[in-house]
C-alpha distance (Angstrom), angle and dihedral (degrees) to the residues before:
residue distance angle dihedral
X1 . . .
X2 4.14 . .
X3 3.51 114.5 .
X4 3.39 113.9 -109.6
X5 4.36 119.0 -137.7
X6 3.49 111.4 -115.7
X7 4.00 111.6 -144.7
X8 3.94 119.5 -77.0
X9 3.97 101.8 -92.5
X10 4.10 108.9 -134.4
X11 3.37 118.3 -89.7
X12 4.18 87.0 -121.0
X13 3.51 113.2 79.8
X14 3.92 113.2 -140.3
X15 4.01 87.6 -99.9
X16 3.59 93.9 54.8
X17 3.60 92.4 42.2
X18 3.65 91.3 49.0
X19 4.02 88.3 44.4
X20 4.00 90.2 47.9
X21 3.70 91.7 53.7
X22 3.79 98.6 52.9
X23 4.15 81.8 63.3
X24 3.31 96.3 53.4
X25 3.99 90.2 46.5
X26 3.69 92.9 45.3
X27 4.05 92.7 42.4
X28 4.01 86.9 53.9
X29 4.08 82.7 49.2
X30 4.01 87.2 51.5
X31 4.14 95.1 43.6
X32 3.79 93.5 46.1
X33 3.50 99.9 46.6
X34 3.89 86.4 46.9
X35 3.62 88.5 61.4
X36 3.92 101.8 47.3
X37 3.48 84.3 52.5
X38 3.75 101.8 51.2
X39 4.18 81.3 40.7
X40 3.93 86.4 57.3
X41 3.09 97.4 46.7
X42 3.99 97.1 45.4
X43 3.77 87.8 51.2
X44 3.81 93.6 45.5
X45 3.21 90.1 46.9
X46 4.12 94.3 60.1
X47 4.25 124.9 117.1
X48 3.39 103.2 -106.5
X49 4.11 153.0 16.4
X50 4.28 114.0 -61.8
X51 3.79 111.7 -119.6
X52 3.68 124.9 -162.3
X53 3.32 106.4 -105.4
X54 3.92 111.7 -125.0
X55 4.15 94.9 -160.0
X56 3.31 128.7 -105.8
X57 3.87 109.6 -91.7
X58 4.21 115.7 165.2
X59 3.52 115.3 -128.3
X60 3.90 124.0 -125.9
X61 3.92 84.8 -132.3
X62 3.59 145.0 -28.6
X63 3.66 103.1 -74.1
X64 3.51 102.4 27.0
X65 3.69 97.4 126.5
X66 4.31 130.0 -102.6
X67 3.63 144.0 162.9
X68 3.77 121.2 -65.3
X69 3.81 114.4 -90.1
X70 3.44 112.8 -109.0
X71 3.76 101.8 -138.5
X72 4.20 119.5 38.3
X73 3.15 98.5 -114.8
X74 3.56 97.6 37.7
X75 3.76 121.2 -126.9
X76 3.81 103.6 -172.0
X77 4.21 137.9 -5.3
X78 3.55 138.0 77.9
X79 4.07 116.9 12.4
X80 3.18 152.8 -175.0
X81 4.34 112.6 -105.5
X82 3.69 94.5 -119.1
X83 3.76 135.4 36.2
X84 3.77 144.3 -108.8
X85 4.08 112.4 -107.7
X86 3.99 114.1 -93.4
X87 3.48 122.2 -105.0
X88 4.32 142.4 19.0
X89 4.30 113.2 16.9
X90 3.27 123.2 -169.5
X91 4.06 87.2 -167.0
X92 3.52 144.6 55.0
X93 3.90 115.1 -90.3
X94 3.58 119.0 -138.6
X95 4.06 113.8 -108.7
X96 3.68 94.3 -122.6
X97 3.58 88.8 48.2
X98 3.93 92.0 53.1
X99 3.64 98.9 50.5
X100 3.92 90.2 57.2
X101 4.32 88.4 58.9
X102 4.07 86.1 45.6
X103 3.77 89.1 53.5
X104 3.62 92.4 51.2
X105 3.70 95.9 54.1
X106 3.70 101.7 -84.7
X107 4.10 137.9 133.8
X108 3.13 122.7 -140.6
X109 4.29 118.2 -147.4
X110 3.63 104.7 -162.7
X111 4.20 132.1 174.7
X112 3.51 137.1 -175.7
X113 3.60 107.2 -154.9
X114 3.61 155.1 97.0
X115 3.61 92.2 -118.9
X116 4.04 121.7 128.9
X117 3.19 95.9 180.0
X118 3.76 107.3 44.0
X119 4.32 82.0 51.5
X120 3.84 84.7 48.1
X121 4.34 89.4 65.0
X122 4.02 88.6 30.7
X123 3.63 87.6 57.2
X124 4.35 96.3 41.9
X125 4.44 86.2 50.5
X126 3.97 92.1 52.0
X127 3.72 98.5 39.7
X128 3.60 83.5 65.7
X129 3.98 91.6 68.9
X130 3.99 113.9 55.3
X131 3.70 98.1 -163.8
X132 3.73 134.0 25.9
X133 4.00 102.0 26.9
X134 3.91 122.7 86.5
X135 3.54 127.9 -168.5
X136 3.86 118.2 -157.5
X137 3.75 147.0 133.0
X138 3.77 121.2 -94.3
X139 3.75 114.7 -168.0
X140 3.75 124.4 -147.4
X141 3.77 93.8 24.6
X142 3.99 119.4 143.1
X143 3.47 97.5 -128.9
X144 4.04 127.4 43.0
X145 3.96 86.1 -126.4
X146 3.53 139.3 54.4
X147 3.66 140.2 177.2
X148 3.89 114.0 -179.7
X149 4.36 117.7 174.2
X150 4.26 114.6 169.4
X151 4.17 102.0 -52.6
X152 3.96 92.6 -8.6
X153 3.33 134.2 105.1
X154 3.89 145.1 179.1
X155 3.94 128.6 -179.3
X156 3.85 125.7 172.8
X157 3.78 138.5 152.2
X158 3.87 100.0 -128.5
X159 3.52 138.6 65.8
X160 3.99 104.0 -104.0
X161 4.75 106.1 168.3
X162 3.49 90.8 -179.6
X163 4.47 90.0 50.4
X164 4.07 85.6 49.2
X165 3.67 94.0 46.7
X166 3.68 91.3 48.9
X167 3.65 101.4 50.8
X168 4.10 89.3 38.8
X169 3.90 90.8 51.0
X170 4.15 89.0 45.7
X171 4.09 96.6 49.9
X172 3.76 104.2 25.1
X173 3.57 116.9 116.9
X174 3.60 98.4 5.8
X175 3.63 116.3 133.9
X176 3.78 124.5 -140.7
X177 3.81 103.4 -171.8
X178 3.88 111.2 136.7
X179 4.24 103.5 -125.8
């Protein structure tokens, strides 16, 4: 009776196979704890305080009632189905109105103040940005500035460029539509 070949055994005994998947495992371990920390950090990093977001449901019309915003100004939520026009306002813009411009990647620069020249340097930093960045006064607020982007928000009492171009540069552009 011919002997028949049994099939070529790996090269890797069961040891070494055993030992060579423990340093794949513990590699993945490494990489993936790598990126939650370089995901951390990018996020802690951000301009800005994180608010909830509160969706992004449309409106039937401008005073058709909703719940309360849950930062002032808002920063995401119920809205209004088109938007307010980009740049310099010499008037208030209606909350509901606002959160549709946030959703579609804009910042909103807001102050509540009697202050012509603190509106005068607002006005030169968004003039540099032709879409997606509103300037306009917003009565009542706590704070004489305010930056607001989709769930983010930023309020402070002194003029600070290089803290508006930060937050502007960070949020600008970025769409919030849910697909």
């Amino acid at each position: 009776m011919a002997k028949t070949n049994k099939p070529a055994r790996s090269s890797l005994s069961r040891g070494r196979k055993r030992y060579l998947r423990w340093w794949i495992g513990a590699g993945a371990v490494v990489v993936a704890a790598l990126v939650g920390w370089f995901a951390y950090q990018a996020a802690a990093n951000l301009p800005g305080a994180s608010v909830p977001s509160q969706g992004n449901a449309h409106l039937g019309n401008p005073t058709a009632p909703h719940p309360l915003y849950n930062s002032d100004p808002p920063t995401s939520g119920p809205h209004l189905s088109y938007i307010a026009p980009w740049g310099i306002h010499d008037t208030p813009i209606q909350r509901e109105l606002q959160v549709h411009n946030l959703e579609d990647g804009g910042v909103m620069v807001q102050y509540n103040c009697n202050c012509p020249e603190l509106v005068a340097k607002l006005r030169a930093i968004v003039q540099r940005y032709p879409t997606q960045v509103i300037l306009a006064p917003y009565p009542g607020m706590d704070h004489r500035i305010a930056l607001t982007a989709w769930g983010r928000i930023d309020k402070f009492d002194e003029l600070d460029e290089a803290r508006i171009e930060r937050f502007i540069k960070a949020y600008r552009g970025i769409d919030h539509h849910v697909r």
